[in-house]
C-alpha positions as CSV (number, residue, x, y, z in Angstrom):
1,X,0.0,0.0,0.0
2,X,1.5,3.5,-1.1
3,X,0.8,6.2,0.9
4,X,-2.1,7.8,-1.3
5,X,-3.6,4.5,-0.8
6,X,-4.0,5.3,2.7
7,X,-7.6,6.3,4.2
8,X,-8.7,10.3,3.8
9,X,-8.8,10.6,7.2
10,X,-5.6,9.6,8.1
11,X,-3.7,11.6,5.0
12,X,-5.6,14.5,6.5
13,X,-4.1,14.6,9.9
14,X,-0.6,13.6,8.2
15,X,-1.0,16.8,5.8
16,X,-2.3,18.3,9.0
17,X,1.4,17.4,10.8
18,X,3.1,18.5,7.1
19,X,1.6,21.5,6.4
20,X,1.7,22.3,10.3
21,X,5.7,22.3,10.8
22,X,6.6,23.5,6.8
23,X,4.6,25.6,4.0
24,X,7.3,24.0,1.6
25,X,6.9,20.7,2.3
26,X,2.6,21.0,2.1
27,X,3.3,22.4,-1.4
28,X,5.7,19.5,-2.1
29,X,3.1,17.2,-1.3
30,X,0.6,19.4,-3.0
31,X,2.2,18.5,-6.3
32,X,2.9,15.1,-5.6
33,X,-0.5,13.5,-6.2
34,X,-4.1,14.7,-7.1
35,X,-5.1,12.6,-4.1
36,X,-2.9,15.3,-1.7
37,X,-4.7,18.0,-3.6
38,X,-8.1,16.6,-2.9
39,X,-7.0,16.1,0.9
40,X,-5.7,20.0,1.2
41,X,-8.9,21.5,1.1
42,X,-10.0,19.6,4.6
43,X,-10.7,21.5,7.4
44,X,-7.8,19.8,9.7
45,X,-5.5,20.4,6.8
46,X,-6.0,24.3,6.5
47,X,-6.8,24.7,10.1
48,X,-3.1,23.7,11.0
49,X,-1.3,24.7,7.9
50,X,1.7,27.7,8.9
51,X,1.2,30.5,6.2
52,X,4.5,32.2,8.1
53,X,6.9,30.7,5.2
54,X,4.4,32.0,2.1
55,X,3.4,35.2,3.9
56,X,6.3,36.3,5.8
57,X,6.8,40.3,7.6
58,X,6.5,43.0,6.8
59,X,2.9,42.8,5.4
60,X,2.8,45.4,2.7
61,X,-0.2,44.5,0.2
62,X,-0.8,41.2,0.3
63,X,-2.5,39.8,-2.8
64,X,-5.8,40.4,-1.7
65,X,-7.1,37.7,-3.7
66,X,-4.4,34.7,-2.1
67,X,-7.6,32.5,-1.7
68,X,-5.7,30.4,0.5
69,X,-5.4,32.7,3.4
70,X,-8.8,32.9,3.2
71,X,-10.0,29.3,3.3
72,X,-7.6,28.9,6.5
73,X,-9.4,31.6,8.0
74,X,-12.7,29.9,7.8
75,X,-11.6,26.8,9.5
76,X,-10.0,28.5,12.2
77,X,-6.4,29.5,11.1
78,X,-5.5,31.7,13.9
79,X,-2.7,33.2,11.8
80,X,-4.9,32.9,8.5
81,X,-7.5,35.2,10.4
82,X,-4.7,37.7,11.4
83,X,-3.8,37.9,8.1
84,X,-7.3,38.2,6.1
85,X,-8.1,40.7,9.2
86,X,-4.9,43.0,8.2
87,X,-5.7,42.6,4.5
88,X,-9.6,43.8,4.7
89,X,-8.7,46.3,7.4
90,X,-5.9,48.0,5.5
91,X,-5.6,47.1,2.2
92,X,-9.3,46.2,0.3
93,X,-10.9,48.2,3.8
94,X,-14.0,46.3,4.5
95,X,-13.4,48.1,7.8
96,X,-16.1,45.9,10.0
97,X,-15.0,42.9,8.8
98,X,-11.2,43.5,8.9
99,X,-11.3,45.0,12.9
100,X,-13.5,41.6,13.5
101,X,-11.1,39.4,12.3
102,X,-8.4,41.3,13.9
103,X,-10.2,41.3,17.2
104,X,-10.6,37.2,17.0
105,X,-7.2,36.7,16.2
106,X,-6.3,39.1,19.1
107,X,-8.4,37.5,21.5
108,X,-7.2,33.9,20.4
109,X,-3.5,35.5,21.6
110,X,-2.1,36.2,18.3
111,X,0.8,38.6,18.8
112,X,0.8,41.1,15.9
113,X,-2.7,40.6,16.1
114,X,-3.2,42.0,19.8
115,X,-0.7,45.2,18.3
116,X,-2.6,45.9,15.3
117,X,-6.6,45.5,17.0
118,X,-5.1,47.7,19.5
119,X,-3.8,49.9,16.8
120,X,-7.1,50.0,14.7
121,X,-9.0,50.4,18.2
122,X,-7.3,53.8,18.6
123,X,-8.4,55.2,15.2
124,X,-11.7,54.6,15.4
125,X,-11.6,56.7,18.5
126,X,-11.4,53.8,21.3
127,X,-8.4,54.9,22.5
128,X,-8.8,53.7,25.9
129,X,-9.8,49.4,24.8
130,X,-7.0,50.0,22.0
131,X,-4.3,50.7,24.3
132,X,-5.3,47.9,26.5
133,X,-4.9,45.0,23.9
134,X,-1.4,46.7,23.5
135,X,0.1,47.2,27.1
136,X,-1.6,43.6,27.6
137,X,0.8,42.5,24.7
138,X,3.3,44.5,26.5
139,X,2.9,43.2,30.0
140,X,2.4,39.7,29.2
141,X,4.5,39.1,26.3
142,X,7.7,41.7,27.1
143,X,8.9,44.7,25.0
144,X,10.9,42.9,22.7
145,X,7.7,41.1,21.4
146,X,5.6,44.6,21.3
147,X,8.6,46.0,18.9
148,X,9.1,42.7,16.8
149,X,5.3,43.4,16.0
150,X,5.6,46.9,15.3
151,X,8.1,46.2,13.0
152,X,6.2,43.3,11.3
153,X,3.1,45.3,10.7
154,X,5.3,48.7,10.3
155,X,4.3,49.0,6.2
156,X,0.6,49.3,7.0
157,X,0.7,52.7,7.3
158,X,1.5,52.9,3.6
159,X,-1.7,52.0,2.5
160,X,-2.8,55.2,5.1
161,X,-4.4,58.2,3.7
162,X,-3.2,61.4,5.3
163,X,-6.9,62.0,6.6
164,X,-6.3,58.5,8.6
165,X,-2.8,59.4,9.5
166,X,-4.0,62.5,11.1
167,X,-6.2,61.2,13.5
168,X,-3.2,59.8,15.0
169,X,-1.7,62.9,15.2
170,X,-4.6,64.1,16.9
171,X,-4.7,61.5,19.7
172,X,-1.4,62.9,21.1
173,X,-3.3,65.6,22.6
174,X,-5.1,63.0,24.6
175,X,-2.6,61.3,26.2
176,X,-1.7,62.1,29.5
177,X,2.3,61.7,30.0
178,X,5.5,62.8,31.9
179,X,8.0,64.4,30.0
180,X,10.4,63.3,32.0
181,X,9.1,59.9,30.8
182,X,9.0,61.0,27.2
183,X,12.1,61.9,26.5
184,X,14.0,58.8,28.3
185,X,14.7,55.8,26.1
186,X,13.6,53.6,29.1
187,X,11.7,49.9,28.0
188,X,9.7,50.2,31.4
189,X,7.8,53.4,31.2
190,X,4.4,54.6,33.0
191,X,1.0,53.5,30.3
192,X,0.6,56.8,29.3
193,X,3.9,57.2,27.8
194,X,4.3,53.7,26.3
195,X,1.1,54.2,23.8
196,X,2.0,57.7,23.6
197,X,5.3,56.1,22.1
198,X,4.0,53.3,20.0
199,X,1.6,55.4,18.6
200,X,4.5,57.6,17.1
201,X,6.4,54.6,16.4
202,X,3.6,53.4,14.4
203,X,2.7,55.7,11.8
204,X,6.4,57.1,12.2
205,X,7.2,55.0,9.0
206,X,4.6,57.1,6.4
207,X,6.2,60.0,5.2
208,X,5.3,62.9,3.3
């Protein structure tokens, strides 16, 4: 017996395992057989299957029409609904569907996701739930993590008109801070001053 010969169930959790560990290797099997084609459109398959490899950082216009992202997403891809989140949010702007998607992704612990909700939070004026998600990313995950995922999700802004870049500008004004606190380069700083700061650090990368 040859291993397409084996039953669909247990070729889906073994393209589950594949596709789980190495985007490569799911494609290798991909084109190997009609019968691993058949099998990569079940729900364990693309429920498990790491899209880091195919759609690594920094996100800057993702095809918006990369189907697979997409079909991960509907069978639970954490990562798959980060990513269809970011590109409906940011790039096609289906703005309720995008900041849901980012939210579940968020919620389900996803890094970059918890940054960017947070980040789309604050522009549509909840600044005080955005900055949560983020110091919560901050406080539970370290500051290393928080500017790993500011530089992963740094190219968004690009796709940022300067109407939408200003009301980040605005929400300076809002933020209560030292500046004492401001103008160190300290990791540990008081909540204010940490979103006041990754605020700037987010939409510091669009230019005009």
């Amino acid at each position: 017996m040859t291993l397409p010969d084996l039953p669909d169930d247990v070729l889906g959790i073994i393209l589950g395992k594949v596709g789980g560990k190495s985007f490569e290797d799911f494609v290798g099997c991909f084109l190997s057989c009609k019968t691993f084609q058949r099998i990569s459109k079940f729900p364990e398959v693309l429920q498990k299957l790491d899209l880091t490899q195919a759609f690594p950082p920094p996100w800057e216009r993702i095809p918006e029409n990369s189907q697979i992202i997409f079909d991960c997403a509907h069978f639970g891809n954490v990562h798959a609904i980060f990513l269809s989140g970011l590109i409906e949010y940011y790039f096609v702007k289906p703005r309720v569907t995008g900041i849901n998607n980012l939210k579940m992704a968020a919620d389900a612990g996803h890094c970059e996701a918890m940054y960017l909700y947070g980040m789309a939070l604050i522009y549509e004026n909840q600044l005080t739930e955005g900055s949560n998600y983020i110091k919560k990313l901050w406080r539970e995950r370290g500051f290393q993590v928080v500017r790993q995922c500011q530089e992963n999700c740094s190219r968004v802004v690009l796709d940022m008109s300067v109407r939408e870049y200003r009301v980040y500008e605005k929400l300076f004004a809002e933020i209560d801070v030292s500046n004492e606190c401001v103008v160190g380069e300290l990791d540990e700083v008081c909540d204010g001053c940490f979103i006041y700061k990754e605020i700037f650090r987010f939409i510091d990368y669009m230019q005009f």
